[in-house]
Every structure is written in structure tokens, then in C-alpha cells.
C-alpha positions as CSV (number, residue, x, y, z in Angstrom):
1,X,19.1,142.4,117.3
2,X,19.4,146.3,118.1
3,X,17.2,147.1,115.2
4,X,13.9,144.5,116.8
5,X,11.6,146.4,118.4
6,X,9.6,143.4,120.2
7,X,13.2,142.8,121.9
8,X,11.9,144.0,125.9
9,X,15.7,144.6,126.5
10,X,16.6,146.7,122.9
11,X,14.7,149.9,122.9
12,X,14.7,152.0,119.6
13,X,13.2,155.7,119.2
14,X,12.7,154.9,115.8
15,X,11.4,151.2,116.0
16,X,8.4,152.2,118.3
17,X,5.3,151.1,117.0
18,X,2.4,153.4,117.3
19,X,0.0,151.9,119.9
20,X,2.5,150.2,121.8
21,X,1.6,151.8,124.7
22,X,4.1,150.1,127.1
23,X,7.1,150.7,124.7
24,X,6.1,154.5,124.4
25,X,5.8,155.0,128.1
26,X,9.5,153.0,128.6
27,X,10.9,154.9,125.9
28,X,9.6,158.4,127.3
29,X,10.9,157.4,131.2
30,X,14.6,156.2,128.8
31,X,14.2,160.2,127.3
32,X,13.5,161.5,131.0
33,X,16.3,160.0,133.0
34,X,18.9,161.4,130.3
35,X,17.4,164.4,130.2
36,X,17.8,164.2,134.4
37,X,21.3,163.7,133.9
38,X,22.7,165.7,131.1
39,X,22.5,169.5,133.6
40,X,24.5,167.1,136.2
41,X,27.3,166.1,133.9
42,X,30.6,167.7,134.3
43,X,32.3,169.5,131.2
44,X,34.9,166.8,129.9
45,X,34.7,163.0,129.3
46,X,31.4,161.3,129.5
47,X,31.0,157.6,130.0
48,X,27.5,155.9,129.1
49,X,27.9,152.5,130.1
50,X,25.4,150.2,128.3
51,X,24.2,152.7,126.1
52,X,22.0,150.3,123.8
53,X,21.6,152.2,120.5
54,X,22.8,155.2,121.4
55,X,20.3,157.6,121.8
56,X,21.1,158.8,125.6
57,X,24.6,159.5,124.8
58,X,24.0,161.5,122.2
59,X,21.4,163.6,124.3
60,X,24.0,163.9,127.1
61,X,26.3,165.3,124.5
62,X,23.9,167.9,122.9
63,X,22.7,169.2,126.0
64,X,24.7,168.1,128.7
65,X,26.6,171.6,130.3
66,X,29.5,172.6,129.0
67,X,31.4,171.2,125.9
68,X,31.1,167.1,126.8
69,X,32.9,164.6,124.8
70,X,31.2,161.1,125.4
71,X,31.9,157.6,125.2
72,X,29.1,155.1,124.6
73,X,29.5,151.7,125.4
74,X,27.3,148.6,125.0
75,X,28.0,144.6,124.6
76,X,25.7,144.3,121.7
77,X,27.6,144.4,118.1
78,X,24.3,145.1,116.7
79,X,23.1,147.9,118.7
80,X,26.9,149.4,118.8
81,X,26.7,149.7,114.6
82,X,23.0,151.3,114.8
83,X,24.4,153.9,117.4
84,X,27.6,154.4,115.2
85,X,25.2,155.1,111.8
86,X,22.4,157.3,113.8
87,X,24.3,159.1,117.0
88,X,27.5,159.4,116.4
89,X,29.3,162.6,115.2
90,X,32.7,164.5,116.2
91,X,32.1,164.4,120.1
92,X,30.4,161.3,120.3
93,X,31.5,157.6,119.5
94,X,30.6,153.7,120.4
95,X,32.5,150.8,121.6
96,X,31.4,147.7,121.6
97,X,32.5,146.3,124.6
98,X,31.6,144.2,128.4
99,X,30.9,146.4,130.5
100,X,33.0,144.8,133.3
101,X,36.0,144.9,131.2
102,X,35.7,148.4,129.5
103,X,38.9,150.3,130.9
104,X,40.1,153.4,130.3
105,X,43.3,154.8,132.0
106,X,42.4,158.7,131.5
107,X,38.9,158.3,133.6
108,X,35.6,160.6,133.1
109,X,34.2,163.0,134.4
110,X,30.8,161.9,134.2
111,X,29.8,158.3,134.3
112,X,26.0,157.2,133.0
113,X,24.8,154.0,133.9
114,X,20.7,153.8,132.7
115,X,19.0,150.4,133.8
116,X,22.2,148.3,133.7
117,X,22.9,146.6,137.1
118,X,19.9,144.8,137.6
119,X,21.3,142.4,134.3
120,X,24.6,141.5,136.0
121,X,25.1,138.4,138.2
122,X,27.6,140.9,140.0
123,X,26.3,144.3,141.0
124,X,28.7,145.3,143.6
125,X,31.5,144.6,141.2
126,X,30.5,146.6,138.4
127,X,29.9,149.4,140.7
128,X,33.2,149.2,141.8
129,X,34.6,148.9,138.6
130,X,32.7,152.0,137.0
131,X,33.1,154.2,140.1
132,X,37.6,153.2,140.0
133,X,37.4,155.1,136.6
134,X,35.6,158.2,138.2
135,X,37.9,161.0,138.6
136,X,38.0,163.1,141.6
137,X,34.5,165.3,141.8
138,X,33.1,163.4,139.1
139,X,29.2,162.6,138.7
140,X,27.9,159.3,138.7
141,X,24.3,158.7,137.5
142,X,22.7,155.3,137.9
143,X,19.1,153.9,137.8
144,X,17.0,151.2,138.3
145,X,13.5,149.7,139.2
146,X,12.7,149.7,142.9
147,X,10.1,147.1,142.5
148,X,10.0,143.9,141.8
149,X,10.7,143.0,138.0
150,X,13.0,139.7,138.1
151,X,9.6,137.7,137.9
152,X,8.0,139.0,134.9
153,X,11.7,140.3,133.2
154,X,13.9,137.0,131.9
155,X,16.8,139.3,131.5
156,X,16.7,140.7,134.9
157,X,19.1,138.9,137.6
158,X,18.0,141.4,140.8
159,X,15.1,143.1,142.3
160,X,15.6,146.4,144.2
161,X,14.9,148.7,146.8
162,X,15.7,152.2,146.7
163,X,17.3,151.2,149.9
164,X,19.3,148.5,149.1
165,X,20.3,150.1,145.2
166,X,21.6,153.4,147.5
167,X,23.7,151.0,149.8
168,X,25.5,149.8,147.0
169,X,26.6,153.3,145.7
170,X,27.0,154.8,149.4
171,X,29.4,151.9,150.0
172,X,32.0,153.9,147.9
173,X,32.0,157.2,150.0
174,X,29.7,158.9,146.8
175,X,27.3,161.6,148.1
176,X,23.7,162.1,146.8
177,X,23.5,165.7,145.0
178,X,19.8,164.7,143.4
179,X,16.9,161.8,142.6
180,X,14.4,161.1,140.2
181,X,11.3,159.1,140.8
182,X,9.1,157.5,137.9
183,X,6.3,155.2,138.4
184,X,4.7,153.5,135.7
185,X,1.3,151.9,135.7
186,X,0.9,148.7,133.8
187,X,-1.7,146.4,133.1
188,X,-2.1,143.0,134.3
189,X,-4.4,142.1,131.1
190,X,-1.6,143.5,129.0
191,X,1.1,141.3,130.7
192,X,-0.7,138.1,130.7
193,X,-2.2,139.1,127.2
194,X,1.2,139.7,125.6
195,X,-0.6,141.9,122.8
196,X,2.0,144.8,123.0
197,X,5.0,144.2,121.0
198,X,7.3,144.9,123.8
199,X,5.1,142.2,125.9
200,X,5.8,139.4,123.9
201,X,9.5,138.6,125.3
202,X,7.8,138.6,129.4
203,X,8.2,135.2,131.1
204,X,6.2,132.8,129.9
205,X,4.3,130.9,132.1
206,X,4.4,132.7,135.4
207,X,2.6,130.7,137.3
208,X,4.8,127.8,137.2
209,X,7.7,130.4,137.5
210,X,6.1,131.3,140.7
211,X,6.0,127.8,142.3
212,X,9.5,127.5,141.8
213,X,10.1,130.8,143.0
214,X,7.8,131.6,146.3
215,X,10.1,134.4,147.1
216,X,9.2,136.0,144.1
217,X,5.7,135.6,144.2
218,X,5.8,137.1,148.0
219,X,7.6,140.0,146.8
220,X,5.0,140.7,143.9
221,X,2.3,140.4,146.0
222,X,4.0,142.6,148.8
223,X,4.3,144.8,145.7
224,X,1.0,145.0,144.7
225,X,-0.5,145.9,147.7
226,X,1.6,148.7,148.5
227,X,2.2,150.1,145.5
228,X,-0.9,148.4,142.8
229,X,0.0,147.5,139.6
230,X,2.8,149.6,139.0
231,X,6.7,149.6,138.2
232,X,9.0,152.1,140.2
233,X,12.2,153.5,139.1
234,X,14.6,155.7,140.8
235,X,18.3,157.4,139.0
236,X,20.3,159.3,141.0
237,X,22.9,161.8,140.9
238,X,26.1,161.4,142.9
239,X,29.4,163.2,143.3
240,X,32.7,161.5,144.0
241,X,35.4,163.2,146.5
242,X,37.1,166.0,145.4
């Protein structure tokens, strides 16, 4: 439900407990990677593709440059009526809406997508999808984590490199105009613990997750050792051909 706030997948400003650390810390990288964006966005129509509740693509129309008129878009009913009632006003609305069959003839030019493709059993093809509704010099802004998170995350379908989540964009003839880097630290205790609110919805019972997955468990331990216990996450700015 968009109004739970021990849902890992359904952040809410306003549904943050105090002393959830972890939910905090996601919530102020959520805040930083729209605040990357909104100086990139191009006056006109603004497309946030899974928006969740709304918050983002109300930021991106408060302070995004020039007069933006935005669009936000998310599957969830729930989260769609909480963004309506808390974000919405004359120059933003909500549609509730797949976001693999969300079309709109006019295009944008500006399209968010914030910790969306590592959910979809097709990445390429949303890409492809969002990026054919791009006008001509539009923005595209996209993140993701660049470690490994499919293990721990039920609702996660891919891991990432920054590598191989630039390939996919590059693929499309986009050119890189800017990048943010966040790297949060997390605690193993706190995983396996599950104390946190925002910890309770983790995979249960890893290790037996792990025996059916080597791959995975290679990757996290790869992980580990070159980067400790931490989560990586990189958005990125690119323009379309003018």
C-alpha cells in the first residue's frame, strides 16, 4: 500500500519513522537524485516514470528551470491517489498507469526514470520505449544501484554495473551531459536483524537463497571486498539528438 512505510519498495516523506535509519538515508539519496535532475530538465513537458507517491515530480516541477509542466506516472492505484491528494496542483498530475504501456503522442521534453529498471524483466525494452517518446534534444535522467542488490531486494529482477546500466542508454545514440554517485553504508547486523522498519520486507532466508543462487553469492562477495558493506548508485543525465 503507498501509505505503508515498512513496504522496502513504497517510500513516503511523511511515513518515515524516526530512527529508521536506512529509510532516512534512502529517502535523503530519493531527495538528492531529483534535486540532480530538476537544473537538467528542459522547460516544457516532464515525464516521471514510476513516480511512487509523488514527491520527485513535484520537486522537478517547483524547481526544475523554466516553467515545467509534469506528468507523474506509477502502476500502483494506491500510491497514484496519495500523490494526487499531496503533490498535485495546476502543473502537476498522476496517472496510474504500466510503465511499458504509458504512451503519449505529444512526447517530453524531459523524461525521469528514478530506480525503475532494475524491477522489470525487460530493461532494454523499457528503455527503448521511454527514450521513443523523447523529443529531439530532450533530457533523459535514469538511475540505479551499481552493486549488487537482486540478493537481498525480492523486488529486484537485475544487478548492475555502471558499465553495463550506461550500455543500455548509449545503445540509443544519447550522450552523457552529467553523473551522480551515492554510496551508502549499511549494516550487515541491521540486514540480518531486520529491526529497521524498511528491513523487514529483505529476503528472507539468504542463506538458502544463496545455494540456489551461487552467482549471486559470488557477486556479493566480489562486492564486498571491493567496495565493503556498501550499496552504490549512479543517475545520469543524457541528451537526445537535436
Amino acid at each position: 500500500m503507498a501509505h505503508d512505510p515498512d513496504v522496502l519498495e513504497r517510500l513516503v516523506p511523511e511515513r518515515v519513522q524516526a530512527g529508521d535509519i536506512t529509510g532516512e538515508q534512502t529517502l535523503r539519496f530519493h531527495v538528492e537524485r531529483y534535486a540532480f535532475a530538476a537544473p537538467h530538465a528542459r522547460p516544457g513537458r516532464l515525464l516521471d516514470i514510476a513516480c511512487g507517491v509523488g514527491y520527485g515530480t513535484r520537486w522537478l516541477t517547483d524547481h526544475g528551470h523554466g516553467t515545467v509542466t509534469a506528468v507523474g506516472v506509477d502502476l500502483c492505484e494506491d500510491a497514484v491517489t496519495y500523490a494526487r491528494a499531496h503533490y498535485a496542483n495546476e502543473r502537476t498530475r498522476f496517472i496510474a498507469c504500466d510503465a511499458l504501456h504509458f504512451t503519449d503522442p505529444d512526447g517530453f521534453d524531459t523524461i525521469v526514470s528514478i530506480e525503475t529498471i532494475e524491477h522489470l524483466p525487460d530493461a532494454a525494452r523499457f528503455i527503448a520505449h521511454i527514450v521513443g517518446m523523447l523529443r529531439r534534444g530532450g533530457i533523459l535522467i535514469a538511475s540505479a544501484p551499481t552493486t549488487p542488490s537482486v540478493d537481498a531486494n525480492p523486488y529486484h529482477l537485475h544487478d548492475f554495473t555502471e558499465r553495463s546500466f550506461r550500455r543500455l542508454f548509449h545503445e540509443h545514440g544519447l550522450v552523457e551531459v552529467d553523473a551522480l554517485r551515492q554510496v551508502q553504508p549499511f549494516s550487515l547486523v541491521g540486514v540480518l536483524g531486520r529491526k529497521e522498519a524498511r528491513m523487514k520486507q529483505v529476503r528472507p532466508n539468504l542463506p538458502a537463497y544463496y545455494l540456489s543462487h551461487p552467482s549471486a553469492l559470488a557477486r556479493r562477495m566480489w562486492s564486498s571486498v571491493r567496495h565493503g558493506f556498501t550499496n552504490k548508485y549512479v543517475t545520469i543525465a543524457w541528451r537526445a539528438g537535436s
